[in-house]
DOVEX-251339 format. One record per residue (C-alpha): x, y, z. Coordinates in nm, 3 decimals, always signed. Layout:
BEGIN
<u X; v Y; w Z>
...
//
This chain:
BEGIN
<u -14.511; v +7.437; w +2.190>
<u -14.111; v +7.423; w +2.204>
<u -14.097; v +7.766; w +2.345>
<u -13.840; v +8.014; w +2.232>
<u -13.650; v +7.926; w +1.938>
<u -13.297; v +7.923; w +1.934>
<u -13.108; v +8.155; w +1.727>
<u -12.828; v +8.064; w +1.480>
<u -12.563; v +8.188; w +1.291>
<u -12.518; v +8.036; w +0.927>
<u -12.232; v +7.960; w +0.730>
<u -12.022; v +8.281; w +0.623>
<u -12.097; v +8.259; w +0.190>
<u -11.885; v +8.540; w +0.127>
<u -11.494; v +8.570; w +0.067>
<u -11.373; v +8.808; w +0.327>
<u -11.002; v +8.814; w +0.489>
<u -10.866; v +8.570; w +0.680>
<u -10.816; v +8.809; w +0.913>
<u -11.171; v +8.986; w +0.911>
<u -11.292; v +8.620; w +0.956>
<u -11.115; v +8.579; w +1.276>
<u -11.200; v +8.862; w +1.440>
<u -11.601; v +8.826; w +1.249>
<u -11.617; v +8.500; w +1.504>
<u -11.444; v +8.656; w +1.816>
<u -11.714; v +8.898; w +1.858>
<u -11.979; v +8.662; w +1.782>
<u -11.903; v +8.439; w +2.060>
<u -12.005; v +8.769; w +2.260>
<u -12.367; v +8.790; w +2.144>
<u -12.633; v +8.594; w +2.256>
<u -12.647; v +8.303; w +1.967>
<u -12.688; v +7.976; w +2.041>
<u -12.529; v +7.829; w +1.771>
<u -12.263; v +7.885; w +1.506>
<u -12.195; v +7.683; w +1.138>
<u -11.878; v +7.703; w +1.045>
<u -11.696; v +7.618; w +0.708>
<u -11.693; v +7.720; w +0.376>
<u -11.967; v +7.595; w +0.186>
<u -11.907; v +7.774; w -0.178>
<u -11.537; v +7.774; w -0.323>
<u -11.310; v +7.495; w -0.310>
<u -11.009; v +7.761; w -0.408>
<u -11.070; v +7.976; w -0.061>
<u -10.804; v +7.839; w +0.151>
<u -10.742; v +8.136; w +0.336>
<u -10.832; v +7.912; w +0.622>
<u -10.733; v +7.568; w +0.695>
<u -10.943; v +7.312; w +0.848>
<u -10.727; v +7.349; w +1.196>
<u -10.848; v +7.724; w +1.151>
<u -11.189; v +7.630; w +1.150>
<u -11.166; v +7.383; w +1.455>
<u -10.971; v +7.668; w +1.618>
<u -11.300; v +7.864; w +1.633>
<u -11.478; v +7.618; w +1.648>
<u -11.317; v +7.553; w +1.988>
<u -11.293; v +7.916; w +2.095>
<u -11.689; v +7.913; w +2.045>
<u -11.766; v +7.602; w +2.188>
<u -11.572; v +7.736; w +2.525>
<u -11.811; v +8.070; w +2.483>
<u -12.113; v +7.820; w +2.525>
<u -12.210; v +7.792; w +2.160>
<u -12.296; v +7.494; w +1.981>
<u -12.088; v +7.482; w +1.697>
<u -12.116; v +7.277; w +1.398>
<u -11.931; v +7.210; w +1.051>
<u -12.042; v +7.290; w +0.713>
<u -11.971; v +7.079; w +0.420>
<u -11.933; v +7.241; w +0.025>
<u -12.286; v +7.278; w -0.126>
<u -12.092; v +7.161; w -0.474>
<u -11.899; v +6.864; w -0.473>
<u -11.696; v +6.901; w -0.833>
<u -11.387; v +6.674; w -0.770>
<u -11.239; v +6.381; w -0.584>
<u -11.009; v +6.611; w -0.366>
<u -11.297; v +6.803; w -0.294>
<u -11.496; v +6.483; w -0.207>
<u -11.192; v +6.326; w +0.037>
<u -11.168; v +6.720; w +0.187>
<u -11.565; v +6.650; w +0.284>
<u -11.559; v +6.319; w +0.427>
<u -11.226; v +6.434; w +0.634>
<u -11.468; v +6.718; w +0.735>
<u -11.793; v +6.438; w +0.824>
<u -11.495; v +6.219; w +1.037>
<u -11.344; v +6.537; w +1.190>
<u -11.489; v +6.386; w +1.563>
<u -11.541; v +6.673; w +1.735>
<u -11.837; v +6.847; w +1.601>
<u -12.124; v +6.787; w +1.427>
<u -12.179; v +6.851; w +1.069>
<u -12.442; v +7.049; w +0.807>
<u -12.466; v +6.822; w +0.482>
<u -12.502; v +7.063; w +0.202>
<u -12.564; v +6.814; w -0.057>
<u -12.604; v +6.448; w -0.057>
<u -12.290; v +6.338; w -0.112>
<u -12.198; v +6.442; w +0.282>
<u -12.564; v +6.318; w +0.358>
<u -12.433; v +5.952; w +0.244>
<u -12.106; v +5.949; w +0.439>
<u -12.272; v +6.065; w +0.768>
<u -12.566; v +5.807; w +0.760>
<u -12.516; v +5.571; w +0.991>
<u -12.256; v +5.685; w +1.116>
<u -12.331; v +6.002; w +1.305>
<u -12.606; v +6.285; w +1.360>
<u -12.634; v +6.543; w +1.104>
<u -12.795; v +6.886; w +1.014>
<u -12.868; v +6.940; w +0.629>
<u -12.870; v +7.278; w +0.494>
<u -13.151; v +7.433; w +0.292>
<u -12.947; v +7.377; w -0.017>
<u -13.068; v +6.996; w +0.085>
<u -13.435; v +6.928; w -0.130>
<u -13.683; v +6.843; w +0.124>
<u -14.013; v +6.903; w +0.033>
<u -14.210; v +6.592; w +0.219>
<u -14.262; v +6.403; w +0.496>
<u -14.158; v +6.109; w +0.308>
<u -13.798; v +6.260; w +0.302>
<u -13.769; v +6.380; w +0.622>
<u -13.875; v +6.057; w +0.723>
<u -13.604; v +5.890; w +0.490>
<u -13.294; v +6.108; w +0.640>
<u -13.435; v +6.060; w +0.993>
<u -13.351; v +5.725; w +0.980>
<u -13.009; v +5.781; w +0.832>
<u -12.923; v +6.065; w +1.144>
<u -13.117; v +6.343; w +1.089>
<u -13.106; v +6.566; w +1.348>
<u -13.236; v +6.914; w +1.257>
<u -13.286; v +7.024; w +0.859>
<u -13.271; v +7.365; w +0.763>
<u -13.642; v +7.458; w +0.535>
<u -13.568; v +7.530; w +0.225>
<u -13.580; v +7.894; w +0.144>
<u -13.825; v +7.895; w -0.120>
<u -14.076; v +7.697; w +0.102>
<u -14.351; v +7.963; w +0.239>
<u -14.542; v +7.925; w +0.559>
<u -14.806; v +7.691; w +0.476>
<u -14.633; v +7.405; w +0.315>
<u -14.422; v +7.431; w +0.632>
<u -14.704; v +7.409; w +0.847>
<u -14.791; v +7.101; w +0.711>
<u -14.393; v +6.942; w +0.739>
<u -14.428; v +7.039; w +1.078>
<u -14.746; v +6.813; w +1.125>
<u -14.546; v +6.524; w +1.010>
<u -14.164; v +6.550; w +1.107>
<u -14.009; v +6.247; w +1.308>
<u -13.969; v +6.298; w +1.664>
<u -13.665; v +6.428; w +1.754>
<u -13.609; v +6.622; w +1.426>
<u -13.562; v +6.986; w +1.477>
<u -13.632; v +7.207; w +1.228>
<u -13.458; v +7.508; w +1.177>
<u -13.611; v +7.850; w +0.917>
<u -13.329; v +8.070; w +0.748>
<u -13.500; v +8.378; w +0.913>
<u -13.272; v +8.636; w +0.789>
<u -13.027; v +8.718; w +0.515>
<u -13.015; v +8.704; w +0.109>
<u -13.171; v +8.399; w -0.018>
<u -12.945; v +8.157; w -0.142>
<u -13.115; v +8.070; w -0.510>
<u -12.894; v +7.826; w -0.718>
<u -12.554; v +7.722; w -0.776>
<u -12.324; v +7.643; w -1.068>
<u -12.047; v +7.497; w -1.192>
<u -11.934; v +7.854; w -1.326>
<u -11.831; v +8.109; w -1.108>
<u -12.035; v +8.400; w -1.198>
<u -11.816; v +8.652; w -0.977>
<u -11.521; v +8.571; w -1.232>
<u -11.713; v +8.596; w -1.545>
<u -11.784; v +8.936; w -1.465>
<u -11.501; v +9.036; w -1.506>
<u -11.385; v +8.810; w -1.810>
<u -11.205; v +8.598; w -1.567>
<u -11.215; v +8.168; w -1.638>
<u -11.293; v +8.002; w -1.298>
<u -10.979; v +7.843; w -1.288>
<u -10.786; v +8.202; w -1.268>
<u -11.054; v +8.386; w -1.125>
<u -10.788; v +8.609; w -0.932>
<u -11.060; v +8.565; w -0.627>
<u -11.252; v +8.896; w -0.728>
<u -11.479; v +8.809; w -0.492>
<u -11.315; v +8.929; w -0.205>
<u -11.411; v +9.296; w -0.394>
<u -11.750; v +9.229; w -0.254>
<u -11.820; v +9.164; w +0.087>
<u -12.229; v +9.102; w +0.071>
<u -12.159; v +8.949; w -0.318>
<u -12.177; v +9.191; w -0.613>
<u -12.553; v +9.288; w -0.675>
<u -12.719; v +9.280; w -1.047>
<u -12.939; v +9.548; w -1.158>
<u -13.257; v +9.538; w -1.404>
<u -13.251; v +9.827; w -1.671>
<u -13.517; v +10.028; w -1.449>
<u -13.174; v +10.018; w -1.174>
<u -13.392; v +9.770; w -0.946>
<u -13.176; v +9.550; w -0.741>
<u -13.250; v +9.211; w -0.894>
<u -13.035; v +8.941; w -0.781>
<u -12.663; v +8.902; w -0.596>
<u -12.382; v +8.719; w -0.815>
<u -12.156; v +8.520; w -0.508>
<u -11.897; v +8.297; w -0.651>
<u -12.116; v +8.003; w -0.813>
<u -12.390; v +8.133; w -0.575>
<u -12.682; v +8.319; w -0.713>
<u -12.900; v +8.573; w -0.411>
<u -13.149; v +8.744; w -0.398>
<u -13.051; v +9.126; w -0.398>
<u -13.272; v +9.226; w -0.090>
<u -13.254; v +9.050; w +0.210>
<u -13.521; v +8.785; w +0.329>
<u -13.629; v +8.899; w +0.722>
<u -13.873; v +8.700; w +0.863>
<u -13.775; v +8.942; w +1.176>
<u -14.219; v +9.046; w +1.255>
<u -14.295; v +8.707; w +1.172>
<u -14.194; v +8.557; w +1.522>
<u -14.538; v +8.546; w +1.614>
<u -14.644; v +8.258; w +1.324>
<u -14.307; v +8.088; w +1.410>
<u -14.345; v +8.054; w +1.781>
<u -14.690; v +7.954; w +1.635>
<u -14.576; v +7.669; w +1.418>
<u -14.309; v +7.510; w +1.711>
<u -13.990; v +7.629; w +1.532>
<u -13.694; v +7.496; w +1.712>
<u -13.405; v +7.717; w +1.566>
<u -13.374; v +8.066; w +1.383>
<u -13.087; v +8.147; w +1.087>
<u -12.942; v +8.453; w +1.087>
<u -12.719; v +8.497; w +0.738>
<u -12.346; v +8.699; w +0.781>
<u -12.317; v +8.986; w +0.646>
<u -12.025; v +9.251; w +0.620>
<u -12.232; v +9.531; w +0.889>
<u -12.468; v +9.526; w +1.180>
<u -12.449; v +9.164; w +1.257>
<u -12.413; v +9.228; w +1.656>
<u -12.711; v +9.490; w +1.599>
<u -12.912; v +9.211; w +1.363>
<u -12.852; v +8.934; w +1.616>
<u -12.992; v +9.191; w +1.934>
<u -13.296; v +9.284; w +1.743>
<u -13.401; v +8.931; w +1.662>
<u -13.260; v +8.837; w +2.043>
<u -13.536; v +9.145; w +2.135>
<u -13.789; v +9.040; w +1.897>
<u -13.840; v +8.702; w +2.048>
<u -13.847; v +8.800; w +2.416>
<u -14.116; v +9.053; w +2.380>
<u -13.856; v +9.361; w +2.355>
<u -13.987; v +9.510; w +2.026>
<u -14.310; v +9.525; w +1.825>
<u -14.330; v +9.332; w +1.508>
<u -14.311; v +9.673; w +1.309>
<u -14.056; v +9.860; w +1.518>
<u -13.823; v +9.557; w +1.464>
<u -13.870; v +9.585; w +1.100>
<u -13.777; v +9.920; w +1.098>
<u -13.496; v +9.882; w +1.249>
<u -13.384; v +9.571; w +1.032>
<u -13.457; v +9.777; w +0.741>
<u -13.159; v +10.037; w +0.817>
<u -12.947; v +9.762; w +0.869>
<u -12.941; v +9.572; w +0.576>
<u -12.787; v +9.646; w +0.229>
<u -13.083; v +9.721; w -0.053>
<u -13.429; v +9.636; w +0.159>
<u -13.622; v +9.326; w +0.260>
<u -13.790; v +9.061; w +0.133>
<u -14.057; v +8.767; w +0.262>
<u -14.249; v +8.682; w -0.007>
<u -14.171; v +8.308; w -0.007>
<u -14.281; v +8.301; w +0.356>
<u -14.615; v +8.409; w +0.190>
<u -14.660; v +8.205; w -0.101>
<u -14.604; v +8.532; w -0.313>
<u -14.239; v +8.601; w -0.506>
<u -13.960; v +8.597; w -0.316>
<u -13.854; v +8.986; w -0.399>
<u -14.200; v +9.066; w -0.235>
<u -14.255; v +9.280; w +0.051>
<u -14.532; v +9.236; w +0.275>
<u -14.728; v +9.444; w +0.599>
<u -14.615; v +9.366; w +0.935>
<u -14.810; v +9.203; w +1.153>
<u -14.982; v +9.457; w +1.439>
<u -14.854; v +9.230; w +1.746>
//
């Protein structure tokens, strides 16, 4: 077994302040991740912050002892948005999360790369594939449950990490249309960035008032939040290299310590739930982790 996983901090999907985001990644370079992605990965038109921005943080968390590494847009929709990613891929300093394969063919070859669960790898065959392009560690995508990842894990490369979004609203789909806009009658184009009115994305409701999904730009969530928090046993189990813990607007220092606890034997699988569950916006998920729907709740393990 690899031991303890590491624990990592996704890409920020939401459209907060610039200045929220600064001082969001100041205090995270106090907790005890072991990496950070950094970027935006959604929305083309978010400029609060520059690329030297990013690399700013990116430095301030690489001197805090965190590996840090770049994330590239999920959607590639134009050619300034493709020459803004392969500046991004060339930046030199830090490695980079392909979010689609546009970034995955300007990094092969050339340098190691991470690919992001948006990033369709369902088989052995692929991972295989990108391995040889400069694969270093691929994120599983979401909707991939514990026994199909079993199996991956029976067959990856050597010297492939893999790395399980462990916590934080599933990202579904994406689109060309911003959904956030059209919600308020807005075209994408003059969308008046409405989605800095929601910090954890604007949640959709059926007619029975369920939470049903999140609308996030051209990102479509889940409404509850996948926690694979009392699963540590089965992922310590299956020789998981890295943990993903998605941003959200509260608790994140609190989130981060209770998974930190969780895998060094400071909290029962069911006392860590609980205390996930009063942290998080509209409840938990982990259904895909079980083969079941993704909305589904599911016991805790005893241990």
């Amino acid at each position: 077994m690899n031991g303890i996983p590491r624990l990592s901090l996704g890409p920020l999907l939401y459209y907060w302040p610039r200045r929220r985001v600064l001082d969001f990644y100041r205090r995270m370079a106090d907790t005890p991740l072991d990496i950070v992605y950094l970027g935006e990965t959604l929305c083309a038109r978010r400029r609060d912050l520059k690329p030297a921005d990013w690399l700013d943080i990116a430095d301030t968390l690489a001197a805090a002892g965190k590996e840090v590494v770049l994330s590239t847009l999920t959607l590639v929709e134009s050619a300034s948005e493709l020459a803004a990613l392969q500046r991004l891929c060339d930046n030199g300093r830090y490695p980079v999360e392909a979010n689609d394969m546009a970034a995955v063919q300007h990094l092969a070859g050339r340098a190691a790369f991470v690919t992001g669960p948006s990033v369709n790898i369902y088989n052995a065959r692929t991972l295989d594939v990108l391995a040889g392009c400069g694969l270093m560690r691929w994120v599983v995508p979401v909707e991939l449950g514990r026994d199909a990842l079993a199996a991956l894990q029976r067959q990856r490369p050597p010297g492939v990490q893999t790395e399980v979004f462990a916590h934080g609203r599933l990202p579904l789909a994406w689109s060309a249309r911003c959904f956030t806009a059209r919600s308020r009658n807005l075209p994408k184009d003059d969308c008046r960035f409405v989605c800095r009115d929601y910090a954890d994305g604007l949640v959709l409701k059926t007619r029975e008032q369920e939470p049903f999904l999140t609308l996030n730009g051209i990102q479509t969530q889940s409404a509850r939040t996948h926690s694979l928090i009392a699963e540590t046993g089965a992922l310590l189990e299956l020789d998981i290299d890295v943990l993903r813990i998605s941003p959200q607007s509260q608790h994140m220092e609190d989130i981060i310590d209770l998974f930190h606890r969780r895998l060094h034997g400071g909290l029962s699988a069911a006392e860590a739930r609980r205390q996930i569950e009063a942290r998080v916006p509209t409840g938990t998920c982990s259904g895909y982790w079980h083969g079941t729907a993704g909305m589904d709740t599911h016991p805790s393990p005893s241990s």
